[in-house]
mmCIF file as Biopython writes it, N, C-alpha, C and O atoms, coordinates in Angstrom:
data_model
#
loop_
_atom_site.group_PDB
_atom_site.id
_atom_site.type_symbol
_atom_site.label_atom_id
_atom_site.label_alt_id
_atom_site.label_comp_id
_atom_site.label_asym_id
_atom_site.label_entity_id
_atom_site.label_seq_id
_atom_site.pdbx_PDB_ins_code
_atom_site.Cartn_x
_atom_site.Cartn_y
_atom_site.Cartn_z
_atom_site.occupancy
_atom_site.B_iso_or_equiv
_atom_site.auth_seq_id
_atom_site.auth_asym_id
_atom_site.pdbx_PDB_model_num
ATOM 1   N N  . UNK A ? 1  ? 13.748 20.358 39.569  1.0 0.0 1  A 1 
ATOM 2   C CA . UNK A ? 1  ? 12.913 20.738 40.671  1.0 0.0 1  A 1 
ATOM 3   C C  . UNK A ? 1  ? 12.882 19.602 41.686  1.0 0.0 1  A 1 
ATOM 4   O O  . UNK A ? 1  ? 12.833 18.399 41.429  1.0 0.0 1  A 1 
ATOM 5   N N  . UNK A ? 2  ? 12.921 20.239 42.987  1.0 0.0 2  A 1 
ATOM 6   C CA . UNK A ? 2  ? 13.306 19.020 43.785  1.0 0.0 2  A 1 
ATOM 7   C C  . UNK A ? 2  ? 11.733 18.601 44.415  1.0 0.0 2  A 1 
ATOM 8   O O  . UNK A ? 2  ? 10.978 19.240 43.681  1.0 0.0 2  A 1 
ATOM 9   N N  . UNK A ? 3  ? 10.935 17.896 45.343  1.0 0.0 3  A 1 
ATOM 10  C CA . UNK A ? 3  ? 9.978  17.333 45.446  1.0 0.0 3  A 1 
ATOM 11  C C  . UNK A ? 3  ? 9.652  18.816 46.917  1.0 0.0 3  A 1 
ATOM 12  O O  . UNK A ? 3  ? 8.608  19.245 47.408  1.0 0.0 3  A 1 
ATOM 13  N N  . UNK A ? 4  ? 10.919 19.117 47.122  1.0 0.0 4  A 1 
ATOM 14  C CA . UNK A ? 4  ? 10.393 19.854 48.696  1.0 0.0 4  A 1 
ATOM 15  C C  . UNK A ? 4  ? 10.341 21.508 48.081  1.0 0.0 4  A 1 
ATOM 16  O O  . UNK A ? 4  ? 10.059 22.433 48.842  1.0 0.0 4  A 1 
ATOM 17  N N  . UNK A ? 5  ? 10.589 21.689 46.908  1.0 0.0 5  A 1 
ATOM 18  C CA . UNK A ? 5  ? 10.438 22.841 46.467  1.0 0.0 5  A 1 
ATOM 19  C C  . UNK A ? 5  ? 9.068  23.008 46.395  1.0 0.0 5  A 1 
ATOM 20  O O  . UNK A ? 5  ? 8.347  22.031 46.191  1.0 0.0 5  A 1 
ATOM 21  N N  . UNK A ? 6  ? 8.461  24.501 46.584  1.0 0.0 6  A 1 
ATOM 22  C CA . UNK A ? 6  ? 6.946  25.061 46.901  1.0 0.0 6  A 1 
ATOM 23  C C  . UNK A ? 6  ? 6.579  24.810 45.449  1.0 0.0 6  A 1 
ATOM 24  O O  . UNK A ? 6  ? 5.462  24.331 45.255  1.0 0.0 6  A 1 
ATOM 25  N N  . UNK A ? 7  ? 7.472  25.099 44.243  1.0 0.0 7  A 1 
ATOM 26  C CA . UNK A ? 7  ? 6.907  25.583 43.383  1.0 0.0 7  A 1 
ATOM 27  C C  . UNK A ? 7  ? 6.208  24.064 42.283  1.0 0.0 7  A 1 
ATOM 28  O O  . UNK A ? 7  ? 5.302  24.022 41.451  1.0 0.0 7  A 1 
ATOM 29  N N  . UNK A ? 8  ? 6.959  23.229 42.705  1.0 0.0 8  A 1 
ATOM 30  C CA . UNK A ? 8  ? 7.087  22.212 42.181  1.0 0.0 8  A 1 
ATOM 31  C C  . UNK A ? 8  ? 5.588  21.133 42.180  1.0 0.0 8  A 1 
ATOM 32  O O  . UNK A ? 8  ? 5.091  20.889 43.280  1.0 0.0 8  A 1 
ATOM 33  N N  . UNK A ? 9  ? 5.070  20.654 41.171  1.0 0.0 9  A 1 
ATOM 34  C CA . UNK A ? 9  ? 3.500  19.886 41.862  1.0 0.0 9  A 1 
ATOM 35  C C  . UNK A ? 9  ? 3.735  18.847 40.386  1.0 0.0 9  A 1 
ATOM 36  O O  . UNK A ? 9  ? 4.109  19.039 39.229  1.0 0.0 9  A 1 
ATOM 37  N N  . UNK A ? 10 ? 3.405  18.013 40.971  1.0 0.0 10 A 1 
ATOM 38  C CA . UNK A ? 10 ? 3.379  16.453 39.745  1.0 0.0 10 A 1 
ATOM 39  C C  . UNK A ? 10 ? 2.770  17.019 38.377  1.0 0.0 10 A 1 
ATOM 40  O O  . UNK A ? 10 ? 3.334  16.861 37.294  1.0 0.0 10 A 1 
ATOM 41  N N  . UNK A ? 11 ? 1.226  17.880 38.591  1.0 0.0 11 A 1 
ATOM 42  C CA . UNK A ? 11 ? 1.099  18.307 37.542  1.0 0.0 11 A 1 
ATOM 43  C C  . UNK A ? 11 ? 1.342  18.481 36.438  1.0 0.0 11 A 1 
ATOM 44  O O  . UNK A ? 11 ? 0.698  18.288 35.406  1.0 0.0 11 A 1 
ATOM 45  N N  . UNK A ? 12 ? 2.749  19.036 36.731  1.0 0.0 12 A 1 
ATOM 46  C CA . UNK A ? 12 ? 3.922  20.249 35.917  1.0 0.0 12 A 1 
ATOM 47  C C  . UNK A ? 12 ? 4.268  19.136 35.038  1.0 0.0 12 A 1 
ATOM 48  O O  . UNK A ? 12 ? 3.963  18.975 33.856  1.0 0.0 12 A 1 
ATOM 49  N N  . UNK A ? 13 ? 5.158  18.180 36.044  1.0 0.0 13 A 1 
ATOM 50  C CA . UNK A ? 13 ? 5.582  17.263 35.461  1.0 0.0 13 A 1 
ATOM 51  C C  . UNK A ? 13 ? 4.868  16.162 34.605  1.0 0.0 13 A 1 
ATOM 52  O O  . UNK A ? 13 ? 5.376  15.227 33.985  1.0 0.0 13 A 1 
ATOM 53  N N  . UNK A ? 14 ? 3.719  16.478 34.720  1.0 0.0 14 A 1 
ATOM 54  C CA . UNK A ? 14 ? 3.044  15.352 34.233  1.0 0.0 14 A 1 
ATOM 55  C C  . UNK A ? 14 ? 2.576  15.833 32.453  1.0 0.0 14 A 1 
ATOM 56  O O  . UNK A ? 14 ? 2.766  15.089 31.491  1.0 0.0 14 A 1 
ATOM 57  N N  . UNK A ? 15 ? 1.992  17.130 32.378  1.0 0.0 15 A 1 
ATOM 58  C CA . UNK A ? 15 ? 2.016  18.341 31.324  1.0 0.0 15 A 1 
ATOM 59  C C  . UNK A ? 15 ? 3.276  18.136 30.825  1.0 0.0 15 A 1 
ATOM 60  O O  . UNK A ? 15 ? 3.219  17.667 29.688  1.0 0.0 15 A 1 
ATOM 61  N N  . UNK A ? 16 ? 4.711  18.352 31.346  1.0 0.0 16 A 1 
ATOM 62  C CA . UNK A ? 16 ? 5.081  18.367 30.137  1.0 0.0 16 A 1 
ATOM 63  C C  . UNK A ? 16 ? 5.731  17.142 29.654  1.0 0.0 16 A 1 
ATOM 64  O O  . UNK A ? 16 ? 6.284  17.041 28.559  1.0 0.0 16 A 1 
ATOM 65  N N  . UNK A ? 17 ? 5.609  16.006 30.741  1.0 0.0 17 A 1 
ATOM 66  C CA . UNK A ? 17 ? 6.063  14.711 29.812  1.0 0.0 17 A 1 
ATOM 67  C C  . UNK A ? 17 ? 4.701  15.318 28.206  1.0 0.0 17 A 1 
ATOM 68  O O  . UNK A ? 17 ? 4.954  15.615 27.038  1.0 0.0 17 A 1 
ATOM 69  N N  . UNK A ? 18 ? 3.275  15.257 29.020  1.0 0.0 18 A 1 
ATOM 70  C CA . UNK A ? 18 ? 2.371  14.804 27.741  1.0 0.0 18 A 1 
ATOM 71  C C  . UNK A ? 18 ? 3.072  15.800 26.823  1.0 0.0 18 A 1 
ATOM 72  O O  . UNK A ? 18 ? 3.381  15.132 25.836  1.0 0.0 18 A 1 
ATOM 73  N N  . UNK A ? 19 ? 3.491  17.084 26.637  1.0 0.0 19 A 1 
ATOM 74  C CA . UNK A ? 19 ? 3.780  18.377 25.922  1.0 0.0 19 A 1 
ATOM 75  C C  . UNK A ? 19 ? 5.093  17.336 25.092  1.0 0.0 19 A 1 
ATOM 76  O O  . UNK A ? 19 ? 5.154  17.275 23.864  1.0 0.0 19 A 1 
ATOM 77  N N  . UNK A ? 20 ? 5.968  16.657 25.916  1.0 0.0 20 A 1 
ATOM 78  C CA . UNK A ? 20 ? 6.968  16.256 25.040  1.0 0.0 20 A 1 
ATOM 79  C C  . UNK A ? 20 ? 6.899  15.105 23.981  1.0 0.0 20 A 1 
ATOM 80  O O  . UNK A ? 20 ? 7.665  14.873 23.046  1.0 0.0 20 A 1 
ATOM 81  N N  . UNK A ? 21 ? 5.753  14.441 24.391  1.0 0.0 21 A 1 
ATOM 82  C CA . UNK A ? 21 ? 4.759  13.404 24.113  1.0 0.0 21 A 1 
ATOM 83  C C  . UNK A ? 21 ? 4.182  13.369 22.846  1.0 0.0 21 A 1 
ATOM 84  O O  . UNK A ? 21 ? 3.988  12.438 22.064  1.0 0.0 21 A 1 
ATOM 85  N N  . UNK A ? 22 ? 3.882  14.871 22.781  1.0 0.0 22 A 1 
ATOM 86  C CA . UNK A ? 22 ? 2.807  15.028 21.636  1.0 0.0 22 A 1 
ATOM 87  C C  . UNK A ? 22 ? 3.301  15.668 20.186  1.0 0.0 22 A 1 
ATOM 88  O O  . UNK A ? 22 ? 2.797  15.541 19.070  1.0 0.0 22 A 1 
ATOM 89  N N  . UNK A ? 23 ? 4.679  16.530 20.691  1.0 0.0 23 A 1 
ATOM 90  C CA . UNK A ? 23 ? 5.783  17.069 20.194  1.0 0.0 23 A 1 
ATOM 91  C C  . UNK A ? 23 ? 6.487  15.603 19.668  1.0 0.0 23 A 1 
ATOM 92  O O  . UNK A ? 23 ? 6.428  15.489 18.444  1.0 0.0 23 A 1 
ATOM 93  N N  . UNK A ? 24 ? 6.872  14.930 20.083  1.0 0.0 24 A 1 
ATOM 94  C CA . UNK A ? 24 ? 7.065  13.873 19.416  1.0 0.0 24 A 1 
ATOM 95  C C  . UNK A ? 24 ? 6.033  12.992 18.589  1.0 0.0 24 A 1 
ATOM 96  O O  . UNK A ? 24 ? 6.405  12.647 17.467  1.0 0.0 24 A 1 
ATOM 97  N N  . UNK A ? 25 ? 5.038  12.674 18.933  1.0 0.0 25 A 1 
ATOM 98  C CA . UNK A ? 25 ? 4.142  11.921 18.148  1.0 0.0 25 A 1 
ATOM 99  C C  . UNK A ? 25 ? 3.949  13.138 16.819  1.0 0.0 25 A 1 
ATOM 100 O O  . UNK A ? 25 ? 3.648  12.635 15.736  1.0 0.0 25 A 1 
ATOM 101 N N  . UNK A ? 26 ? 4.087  14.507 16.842  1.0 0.0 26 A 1 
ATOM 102 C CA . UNK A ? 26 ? 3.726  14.980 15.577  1.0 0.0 26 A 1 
ATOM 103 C C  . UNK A ? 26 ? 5.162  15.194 14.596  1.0 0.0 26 A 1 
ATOM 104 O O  . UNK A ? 26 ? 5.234  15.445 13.393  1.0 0.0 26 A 1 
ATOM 105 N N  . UNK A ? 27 ? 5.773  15.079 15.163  1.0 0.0 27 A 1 
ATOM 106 C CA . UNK A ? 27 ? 6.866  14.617 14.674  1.0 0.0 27 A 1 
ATOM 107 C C  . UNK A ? 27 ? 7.577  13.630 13.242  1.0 0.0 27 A 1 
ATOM 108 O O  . UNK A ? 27 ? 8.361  13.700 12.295  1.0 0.0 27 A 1 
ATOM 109 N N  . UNK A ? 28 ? 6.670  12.775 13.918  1.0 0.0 28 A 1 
ATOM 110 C CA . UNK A ? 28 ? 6.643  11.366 13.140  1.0 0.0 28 A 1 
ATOM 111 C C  . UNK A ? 28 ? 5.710  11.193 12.801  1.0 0.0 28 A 1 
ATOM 112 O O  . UNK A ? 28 ? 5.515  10.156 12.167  1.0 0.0 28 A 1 
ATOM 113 N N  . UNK A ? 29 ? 4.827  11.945 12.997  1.0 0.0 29 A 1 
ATOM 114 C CA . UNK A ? 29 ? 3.352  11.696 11.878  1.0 0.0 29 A 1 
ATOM 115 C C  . UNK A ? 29 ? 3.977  12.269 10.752  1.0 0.0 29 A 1 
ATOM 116 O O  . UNK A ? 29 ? 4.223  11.489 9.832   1.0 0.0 29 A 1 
ATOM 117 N N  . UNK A ? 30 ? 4.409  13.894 10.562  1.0 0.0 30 A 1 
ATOM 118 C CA . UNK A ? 30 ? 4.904  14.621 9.347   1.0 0.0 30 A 1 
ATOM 119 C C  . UNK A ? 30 ? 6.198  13.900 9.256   1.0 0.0 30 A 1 
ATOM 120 O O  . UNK A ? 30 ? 6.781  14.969 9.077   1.0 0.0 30 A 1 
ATOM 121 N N  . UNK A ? 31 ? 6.994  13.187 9.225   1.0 0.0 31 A 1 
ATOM 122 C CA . UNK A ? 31 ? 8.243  12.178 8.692   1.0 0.0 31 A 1 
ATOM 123 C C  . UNK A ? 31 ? 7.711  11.354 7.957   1.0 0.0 31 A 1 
ATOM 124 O O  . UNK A ? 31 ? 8.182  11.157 6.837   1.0 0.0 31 A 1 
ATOM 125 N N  . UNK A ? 32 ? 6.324  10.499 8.516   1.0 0.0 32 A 1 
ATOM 126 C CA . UNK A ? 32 ? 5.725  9.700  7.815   1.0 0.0 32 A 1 
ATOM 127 C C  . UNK A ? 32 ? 4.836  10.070 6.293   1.0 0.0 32 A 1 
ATOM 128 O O  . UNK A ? 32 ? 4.739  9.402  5.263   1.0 0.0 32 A 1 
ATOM 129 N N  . UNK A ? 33 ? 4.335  11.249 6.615   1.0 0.0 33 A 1 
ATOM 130 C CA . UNK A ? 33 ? 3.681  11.751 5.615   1.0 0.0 33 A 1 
ATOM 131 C C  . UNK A ? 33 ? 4.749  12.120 4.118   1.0 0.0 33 A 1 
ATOM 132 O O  . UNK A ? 33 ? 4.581  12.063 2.900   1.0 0.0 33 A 1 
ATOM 133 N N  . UNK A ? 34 ? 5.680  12.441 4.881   1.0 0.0 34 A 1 
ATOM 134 C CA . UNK A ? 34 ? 7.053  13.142 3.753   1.0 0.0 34 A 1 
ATOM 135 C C  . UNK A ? 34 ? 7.732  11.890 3.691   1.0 0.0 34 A 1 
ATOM 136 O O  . UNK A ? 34 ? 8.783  11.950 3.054   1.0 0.0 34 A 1 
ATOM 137 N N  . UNK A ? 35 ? 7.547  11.176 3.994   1.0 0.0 35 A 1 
ATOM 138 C CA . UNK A ? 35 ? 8.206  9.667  3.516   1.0 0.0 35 A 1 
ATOM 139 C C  . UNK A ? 35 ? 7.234  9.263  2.379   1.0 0.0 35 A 1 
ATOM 140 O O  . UNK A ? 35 ? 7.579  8.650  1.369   1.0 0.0 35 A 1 
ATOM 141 N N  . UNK A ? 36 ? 6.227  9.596  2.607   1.0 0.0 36 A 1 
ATOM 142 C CA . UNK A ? 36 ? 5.016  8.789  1.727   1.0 0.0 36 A 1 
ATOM 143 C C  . UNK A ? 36 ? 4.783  9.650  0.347   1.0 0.0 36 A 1 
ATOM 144 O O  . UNK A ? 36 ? 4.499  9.228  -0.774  1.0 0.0 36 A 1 
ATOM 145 N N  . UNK A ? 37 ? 4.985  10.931 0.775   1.0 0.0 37 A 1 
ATOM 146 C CA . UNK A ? 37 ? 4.585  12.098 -0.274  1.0 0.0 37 A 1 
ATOM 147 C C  . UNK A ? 37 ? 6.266  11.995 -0.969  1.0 0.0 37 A 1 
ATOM 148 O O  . UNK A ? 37 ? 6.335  12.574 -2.053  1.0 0.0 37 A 1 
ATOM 149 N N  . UNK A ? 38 ? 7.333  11.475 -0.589  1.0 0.0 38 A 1 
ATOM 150 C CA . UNK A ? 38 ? 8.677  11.327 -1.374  1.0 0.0 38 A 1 
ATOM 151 C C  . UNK A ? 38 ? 8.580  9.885  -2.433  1.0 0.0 38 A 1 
ATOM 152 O O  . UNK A ? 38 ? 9.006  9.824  -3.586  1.0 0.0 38 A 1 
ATOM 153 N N  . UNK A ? 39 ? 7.966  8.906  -1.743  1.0 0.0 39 A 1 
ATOM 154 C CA . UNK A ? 39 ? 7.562  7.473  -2.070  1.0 0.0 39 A 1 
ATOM 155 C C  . UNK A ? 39 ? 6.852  7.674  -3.778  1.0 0.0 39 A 1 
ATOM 156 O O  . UNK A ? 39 ? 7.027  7.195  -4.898  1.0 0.0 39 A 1 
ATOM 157 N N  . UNK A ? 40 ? 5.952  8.725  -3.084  1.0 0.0 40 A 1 
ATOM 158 C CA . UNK A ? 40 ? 4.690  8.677  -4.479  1.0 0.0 40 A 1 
ATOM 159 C C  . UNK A ? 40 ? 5.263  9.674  -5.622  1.0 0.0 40 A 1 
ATOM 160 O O  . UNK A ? 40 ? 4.718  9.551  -6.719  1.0 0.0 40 A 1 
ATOM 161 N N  . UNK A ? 41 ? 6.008  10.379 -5.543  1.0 0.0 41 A 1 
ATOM 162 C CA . UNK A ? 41 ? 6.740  11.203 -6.036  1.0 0.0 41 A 1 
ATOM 163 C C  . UNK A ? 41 ? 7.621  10.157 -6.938  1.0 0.0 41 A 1 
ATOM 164 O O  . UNK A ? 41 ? 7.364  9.876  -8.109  1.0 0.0 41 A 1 
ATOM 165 N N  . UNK A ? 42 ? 8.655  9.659  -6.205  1.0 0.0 42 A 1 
ATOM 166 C CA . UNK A ? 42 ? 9.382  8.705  -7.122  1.0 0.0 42 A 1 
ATOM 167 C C  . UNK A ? 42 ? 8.893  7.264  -7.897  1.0 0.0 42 A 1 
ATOM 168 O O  . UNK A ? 42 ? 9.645  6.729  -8.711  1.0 0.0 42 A 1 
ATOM 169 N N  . UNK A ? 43 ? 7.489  6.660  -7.547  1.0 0.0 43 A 1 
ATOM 170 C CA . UNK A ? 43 ? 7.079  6.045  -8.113  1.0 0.0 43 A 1 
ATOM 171 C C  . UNK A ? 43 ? 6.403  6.624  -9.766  1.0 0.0 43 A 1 
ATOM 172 O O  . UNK A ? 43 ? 6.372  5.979  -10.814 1.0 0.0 43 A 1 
ATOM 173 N N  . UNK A ? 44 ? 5.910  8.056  -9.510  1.0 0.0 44 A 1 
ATOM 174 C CA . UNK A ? 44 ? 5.477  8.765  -10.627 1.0 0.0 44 A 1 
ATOM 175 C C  . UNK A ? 44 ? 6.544  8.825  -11.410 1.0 0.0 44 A 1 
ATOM 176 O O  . UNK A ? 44 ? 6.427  8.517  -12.596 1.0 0.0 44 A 1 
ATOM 177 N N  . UNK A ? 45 ? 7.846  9.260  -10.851 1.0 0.0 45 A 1 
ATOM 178 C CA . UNK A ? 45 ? 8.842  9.623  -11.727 1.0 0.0 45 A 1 
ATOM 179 C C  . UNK A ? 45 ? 9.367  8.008  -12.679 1.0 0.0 45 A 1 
ATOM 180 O O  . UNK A ? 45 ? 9.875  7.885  -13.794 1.0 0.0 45 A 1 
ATOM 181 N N  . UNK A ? 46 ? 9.144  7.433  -12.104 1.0 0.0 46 A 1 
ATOM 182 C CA . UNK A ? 46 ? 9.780  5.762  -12.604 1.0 0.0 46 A 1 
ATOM 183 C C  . UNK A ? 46 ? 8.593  5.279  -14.015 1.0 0.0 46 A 1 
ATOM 184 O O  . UNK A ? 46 ? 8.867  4.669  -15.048 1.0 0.0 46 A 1 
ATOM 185 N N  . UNK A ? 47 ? 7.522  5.717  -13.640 1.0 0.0 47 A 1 
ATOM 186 C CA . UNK A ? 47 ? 6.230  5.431  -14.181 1.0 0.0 47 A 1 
ATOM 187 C C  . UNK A ? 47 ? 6.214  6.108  -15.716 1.0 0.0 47 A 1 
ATOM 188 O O  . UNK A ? 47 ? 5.856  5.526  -16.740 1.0 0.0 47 A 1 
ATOM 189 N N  . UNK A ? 48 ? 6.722  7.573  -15.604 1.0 0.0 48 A 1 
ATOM 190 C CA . UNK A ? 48 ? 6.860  8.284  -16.660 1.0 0.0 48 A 1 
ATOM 191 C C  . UNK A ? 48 ? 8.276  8.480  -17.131 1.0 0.0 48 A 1 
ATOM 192 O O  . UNK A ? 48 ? 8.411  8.953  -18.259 1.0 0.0 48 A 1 
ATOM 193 N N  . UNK A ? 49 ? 9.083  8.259  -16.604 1.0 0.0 49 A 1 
ATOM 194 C CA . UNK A ? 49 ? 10.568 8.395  -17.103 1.0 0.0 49 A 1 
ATOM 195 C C  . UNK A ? 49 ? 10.752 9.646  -17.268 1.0 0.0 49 A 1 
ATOM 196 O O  . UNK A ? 49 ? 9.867  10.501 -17.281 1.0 0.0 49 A 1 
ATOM 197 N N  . UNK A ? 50 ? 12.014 9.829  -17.416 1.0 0.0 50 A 1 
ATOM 198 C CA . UNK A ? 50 ? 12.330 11.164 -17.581 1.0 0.0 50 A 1 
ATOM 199 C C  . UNK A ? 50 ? 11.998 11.993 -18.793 1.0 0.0 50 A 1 
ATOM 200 O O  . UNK A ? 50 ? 11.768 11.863 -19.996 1.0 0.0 50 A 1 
ATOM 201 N N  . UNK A ? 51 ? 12.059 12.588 -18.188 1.0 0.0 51 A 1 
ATOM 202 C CA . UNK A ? 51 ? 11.165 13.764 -19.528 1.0 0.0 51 A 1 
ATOM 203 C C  . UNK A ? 51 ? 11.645 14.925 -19.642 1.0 0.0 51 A 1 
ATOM 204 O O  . UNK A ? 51 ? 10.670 15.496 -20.131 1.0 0.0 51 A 1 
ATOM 205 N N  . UNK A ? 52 ? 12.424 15.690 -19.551 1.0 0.0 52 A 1 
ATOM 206 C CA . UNK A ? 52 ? 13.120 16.370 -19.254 1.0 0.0 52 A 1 
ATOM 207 C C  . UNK A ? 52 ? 14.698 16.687 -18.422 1.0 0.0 52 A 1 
ATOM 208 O O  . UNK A ? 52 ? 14.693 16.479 -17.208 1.0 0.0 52 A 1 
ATOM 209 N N  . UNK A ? 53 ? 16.005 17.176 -19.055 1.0 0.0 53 A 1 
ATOM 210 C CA . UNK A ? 53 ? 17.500 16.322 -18.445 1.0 0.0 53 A 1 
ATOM 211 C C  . UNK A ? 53 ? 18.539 16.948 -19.010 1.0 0.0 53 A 1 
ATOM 212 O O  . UNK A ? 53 ? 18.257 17.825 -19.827 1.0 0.0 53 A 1 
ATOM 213 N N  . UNK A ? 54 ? 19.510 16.759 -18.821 1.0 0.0 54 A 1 
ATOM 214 C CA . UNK A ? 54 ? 20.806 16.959 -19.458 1.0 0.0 54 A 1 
ATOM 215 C C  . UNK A ? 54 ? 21.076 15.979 -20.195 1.0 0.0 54 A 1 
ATOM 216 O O  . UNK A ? 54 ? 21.483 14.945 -19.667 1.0 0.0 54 A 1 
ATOM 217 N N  . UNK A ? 55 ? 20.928 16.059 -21.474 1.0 0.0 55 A 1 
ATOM 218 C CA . UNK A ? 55 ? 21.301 14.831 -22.004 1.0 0.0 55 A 1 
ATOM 219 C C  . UNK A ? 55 ? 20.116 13.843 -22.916 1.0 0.0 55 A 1 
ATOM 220 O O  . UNK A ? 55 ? 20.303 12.899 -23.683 1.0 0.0 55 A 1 
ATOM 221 N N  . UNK A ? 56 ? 19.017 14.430 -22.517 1.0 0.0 56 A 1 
ATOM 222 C CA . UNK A ? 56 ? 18.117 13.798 -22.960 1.0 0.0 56 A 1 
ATOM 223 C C  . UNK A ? 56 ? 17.349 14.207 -23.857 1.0 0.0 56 A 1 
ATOM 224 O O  . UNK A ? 56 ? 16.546 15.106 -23.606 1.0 0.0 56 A 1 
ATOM 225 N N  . UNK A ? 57 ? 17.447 13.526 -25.331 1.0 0.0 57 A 1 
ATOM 226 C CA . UNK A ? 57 ? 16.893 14.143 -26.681 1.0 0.0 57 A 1 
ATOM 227 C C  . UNK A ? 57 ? 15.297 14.232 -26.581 1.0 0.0 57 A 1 
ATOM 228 O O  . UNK A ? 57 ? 14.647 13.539 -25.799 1.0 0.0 57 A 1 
ATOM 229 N N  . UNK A ? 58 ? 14.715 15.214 -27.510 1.0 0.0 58 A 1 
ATOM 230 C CA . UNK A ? 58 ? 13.664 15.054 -27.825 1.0 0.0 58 A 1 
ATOM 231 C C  . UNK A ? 58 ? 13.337 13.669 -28.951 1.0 0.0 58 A 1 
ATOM 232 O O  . UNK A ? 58 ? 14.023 13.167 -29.842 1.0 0.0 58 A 1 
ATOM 233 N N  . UNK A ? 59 ? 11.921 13.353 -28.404 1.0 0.0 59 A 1 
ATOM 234 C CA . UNK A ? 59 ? 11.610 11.933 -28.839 1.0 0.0 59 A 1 
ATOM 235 C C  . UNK A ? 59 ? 10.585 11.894 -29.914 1.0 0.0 59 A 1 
ATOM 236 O O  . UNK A ? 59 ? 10.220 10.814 -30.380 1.0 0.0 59 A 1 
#
């Protein structure tokens, strides 16, 4: 949109930087969360060992 176009007002532009803004910040909130919820996941698994496998006898 060019600046001499009618339709055009900073507004617009200003909405959807924030729209792209916020779309990104939630983004990386849920990356972070699934980083953390993968984290705690494999610390449990290390904690208890395997327990179930190919290969792995009853104890």
């Amino acid at each position: 949109m060019a600046i001499g176009d009618a339709s055009w007002t900073p507004s617009i532009e200003r909405d959807k930087k924030r729209r792209r803004k916020s779309v990104k910040t939630e983004e990386k909130k849920k990356e972070e969360k699934e980083k953390k919820i993968r984290k705690i996941q494999e610390e449990k698994i290390i904690a208890e060992g395997e327990t179930y496998g190919a290969g792995i006898a009853p104890v």
